[in-house]
C-alpha positions in Angstrom: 124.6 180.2 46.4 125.6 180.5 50.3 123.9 182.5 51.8 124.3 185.2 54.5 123.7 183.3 58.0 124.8 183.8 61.4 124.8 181.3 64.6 123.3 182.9 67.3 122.9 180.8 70.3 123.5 177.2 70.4 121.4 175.3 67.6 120.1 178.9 66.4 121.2 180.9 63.0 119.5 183.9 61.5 119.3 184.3 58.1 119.6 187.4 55.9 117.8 186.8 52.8 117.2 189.6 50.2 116.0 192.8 52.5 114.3 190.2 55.2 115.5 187.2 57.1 114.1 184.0 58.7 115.2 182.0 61.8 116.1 178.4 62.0 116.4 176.5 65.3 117.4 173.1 65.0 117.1 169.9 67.8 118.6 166.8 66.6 117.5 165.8 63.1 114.5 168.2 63.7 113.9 172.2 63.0 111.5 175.0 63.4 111.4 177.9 60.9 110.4 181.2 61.9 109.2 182.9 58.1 110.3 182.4 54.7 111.9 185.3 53.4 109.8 186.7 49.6 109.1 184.4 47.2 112.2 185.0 45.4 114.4 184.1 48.5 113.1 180.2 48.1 116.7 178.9 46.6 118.1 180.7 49.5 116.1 179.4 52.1 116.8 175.7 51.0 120.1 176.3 51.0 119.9 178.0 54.3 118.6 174.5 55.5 121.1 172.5 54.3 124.0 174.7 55.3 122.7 174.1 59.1 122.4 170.1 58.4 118.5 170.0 57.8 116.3 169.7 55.3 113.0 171.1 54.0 111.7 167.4 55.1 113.4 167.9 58.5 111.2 171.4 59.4 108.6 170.4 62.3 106.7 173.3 61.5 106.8 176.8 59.9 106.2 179.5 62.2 105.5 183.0 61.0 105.3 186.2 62.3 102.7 188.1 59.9 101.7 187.2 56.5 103.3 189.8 54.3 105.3 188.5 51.1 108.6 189.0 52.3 107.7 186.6 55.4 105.2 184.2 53.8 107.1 183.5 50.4 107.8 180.1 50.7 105.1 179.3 53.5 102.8 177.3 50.5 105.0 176.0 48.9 106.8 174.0 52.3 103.1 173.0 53.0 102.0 172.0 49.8 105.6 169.9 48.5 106.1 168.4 52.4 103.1 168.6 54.1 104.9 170.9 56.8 102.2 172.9 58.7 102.7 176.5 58.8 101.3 178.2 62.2 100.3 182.0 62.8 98.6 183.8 65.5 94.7 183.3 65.1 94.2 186.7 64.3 96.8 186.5 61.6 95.1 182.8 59.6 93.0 184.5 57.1 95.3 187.1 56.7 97.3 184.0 55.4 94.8 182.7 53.3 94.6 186.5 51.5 90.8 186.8 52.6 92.8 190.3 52.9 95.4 192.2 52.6 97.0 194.7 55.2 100.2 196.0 53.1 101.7 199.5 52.6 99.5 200.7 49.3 100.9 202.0 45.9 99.8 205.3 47.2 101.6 205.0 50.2 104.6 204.2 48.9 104.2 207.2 46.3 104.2 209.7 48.5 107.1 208.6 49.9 109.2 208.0 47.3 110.6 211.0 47.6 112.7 209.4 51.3 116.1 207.7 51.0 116.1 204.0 49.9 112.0 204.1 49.1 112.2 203.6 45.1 115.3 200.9 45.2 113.2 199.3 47.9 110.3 199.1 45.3 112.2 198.0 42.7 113.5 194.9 44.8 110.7 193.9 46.0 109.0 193.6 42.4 111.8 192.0 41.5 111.1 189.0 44.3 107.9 189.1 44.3 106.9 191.5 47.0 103.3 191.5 45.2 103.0 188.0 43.8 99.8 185.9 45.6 101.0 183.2 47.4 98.3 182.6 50.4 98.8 179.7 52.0 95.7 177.5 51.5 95.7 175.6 55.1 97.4 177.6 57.5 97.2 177.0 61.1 97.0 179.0 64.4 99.2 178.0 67.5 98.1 174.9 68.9 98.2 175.3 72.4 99.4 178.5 74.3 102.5 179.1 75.7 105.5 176.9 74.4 105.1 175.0 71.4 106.5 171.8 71.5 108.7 172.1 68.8 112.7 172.8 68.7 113.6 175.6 70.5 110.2 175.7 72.4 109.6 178.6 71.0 106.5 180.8 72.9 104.4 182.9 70.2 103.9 186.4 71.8 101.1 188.5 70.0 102.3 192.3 69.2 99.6 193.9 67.1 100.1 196.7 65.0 102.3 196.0 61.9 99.1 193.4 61.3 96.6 192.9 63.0 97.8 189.1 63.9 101.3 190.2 64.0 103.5 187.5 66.6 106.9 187.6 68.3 108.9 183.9 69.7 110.2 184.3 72.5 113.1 181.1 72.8 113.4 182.1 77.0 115.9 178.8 77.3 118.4 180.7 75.2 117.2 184.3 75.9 116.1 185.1 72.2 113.2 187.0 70.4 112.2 186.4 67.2 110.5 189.8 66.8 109.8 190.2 62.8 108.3 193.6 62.1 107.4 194.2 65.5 111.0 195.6 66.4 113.7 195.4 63.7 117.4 196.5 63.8 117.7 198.4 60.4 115.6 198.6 56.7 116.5 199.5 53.4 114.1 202.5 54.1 115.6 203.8 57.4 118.5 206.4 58.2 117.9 204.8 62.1 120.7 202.7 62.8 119.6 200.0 65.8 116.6 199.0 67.3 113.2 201.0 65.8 110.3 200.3 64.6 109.3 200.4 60.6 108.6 203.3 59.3 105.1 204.3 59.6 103.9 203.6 56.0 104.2 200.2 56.1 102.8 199.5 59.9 98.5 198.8 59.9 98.0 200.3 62.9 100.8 202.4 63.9 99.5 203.7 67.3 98.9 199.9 68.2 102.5 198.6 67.1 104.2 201.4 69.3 102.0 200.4 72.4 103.4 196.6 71.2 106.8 197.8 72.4 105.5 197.7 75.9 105.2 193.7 75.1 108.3 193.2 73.9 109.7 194.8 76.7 108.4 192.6 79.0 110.4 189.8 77.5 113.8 188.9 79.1 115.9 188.3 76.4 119.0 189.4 75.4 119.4 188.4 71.8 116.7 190.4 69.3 116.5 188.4 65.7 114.5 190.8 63.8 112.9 190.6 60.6 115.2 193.5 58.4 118.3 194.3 59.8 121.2 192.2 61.7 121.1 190.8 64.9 120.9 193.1 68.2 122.9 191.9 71.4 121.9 193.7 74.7 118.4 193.6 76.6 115.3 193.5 74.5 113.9 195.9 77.3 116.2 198.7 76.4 115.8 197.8 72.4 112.3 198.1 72.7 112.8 201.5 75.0 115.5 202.7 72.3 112.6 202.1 69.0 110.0 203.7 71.1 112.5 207.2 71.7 112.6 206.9 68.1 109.4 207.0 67.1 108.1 209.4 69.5 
């Protein structure tokens, strides 16, 4: 299967898996992997890997934004096969582990079923197991803050709201954010072409994840890689400007 990929920035591809995507940046016979794609996506993701010349073996570390499904799929399953550590913010670790959930609701989504692109949605993410349990049983937080020491130096930037622990990386040698849910480009659920935040049903704390955008703007970057959607060329300032016109 090849999958859907895109080179970015030198050593840097963005991957579309199945409604979400994941980051690889590699260094030498090293990478770092920012999220997993669902659980479904896992052929996909090793293939990803070996279409850029690495290896689930070769991944330094997983890094993930936030621990829904359609980020965390494969997070255990690196761990627990290759021993790679898997990293979240602090706030975002026992989110991880599922000691609990924060995750649009049934009831949520009924009510909106009524929008555009709501019920195929649903019917995917069954399909790919948006609602299978796959904590990861030893996740990590960040080390040390500011730069990891890991390909890409990647710096974890916390933006609440979407979760509670909810994390940005921004690469500042190549001028790239990660930005997962915190800022995305597109979703199956959206009529908003271009940068935006999620729609509200699936965000925790909404109020929180719009005042995030003030974070995000304060990154200079000019390459967004966001978690749904493809990727955004032009200042992350004025992306983050653009989602919060949006949502107002």
């Amino acid at each position: 299967m090849r999958t859907d990929m895109r080179q970015v920035a030198d050593n840097t591809y963005l991957v579309h898996g199945s409604n979400t995507n994941w980051v690889i940046v590699t260094e030498g016979d090293a990478a770092t992997l920012v999220d997993t794609g669902y659980p479904g996506d896992r052929q996909r993701l090793l293939d990803s890997l070996a279409e850029v010349g690495s290896s689930p073996e070769a991944v330094a570390a997983v890094l993930i934004t936030h621990a829904h499904n359609d980020h965390l799929g494969s997070a255990e399953y690196l761990r627990r096969t290759y021993g790679t550590p898997v990293h979240l913010h602090e706030a975002e670790v026992p989110h991880a582990r599922r000691e609990f959930l924060h995750q649009v609701t049934v009831g949520q989504v009924l009510r909106n079923g009524w929008r555009p692109g709501v019920l195929p949605w649903v019917v995917h993410a069954l399909r790919v197991g948006g609602t299978a349990h796959v904590p990861v049983t030893a996740p990590e937080a960040f080390p040390v803050t500011g730069a990891l020491d890991l390909p890409g130096r990647p710096v974890p930037v916390h933006t609440p709201g979407h979760t509670k622990g909810h994390a940005v990386f921004h690469l500042p040698d190549i001028g790239v954010v990660i930005s997962g849910d915190a800022l995305v480009s597109g979703h199956r659920t959206s009529r908003i072409r271009g940068p935006q935040l999620l729609p509200d049903m699936f965000h925790h704390e909404h109020a929180q994840a719009l005042a995030s955008l003030a974070t995000l703007e304060r990154l200079d970057a000019d390459i967004l890689l966001p978690g749904h959607g493809p990727v955004h060329h032009g200042p992350v300032k004025l992306a983050a400007q653009r989602a919060r016109e949006h949502a107002l």
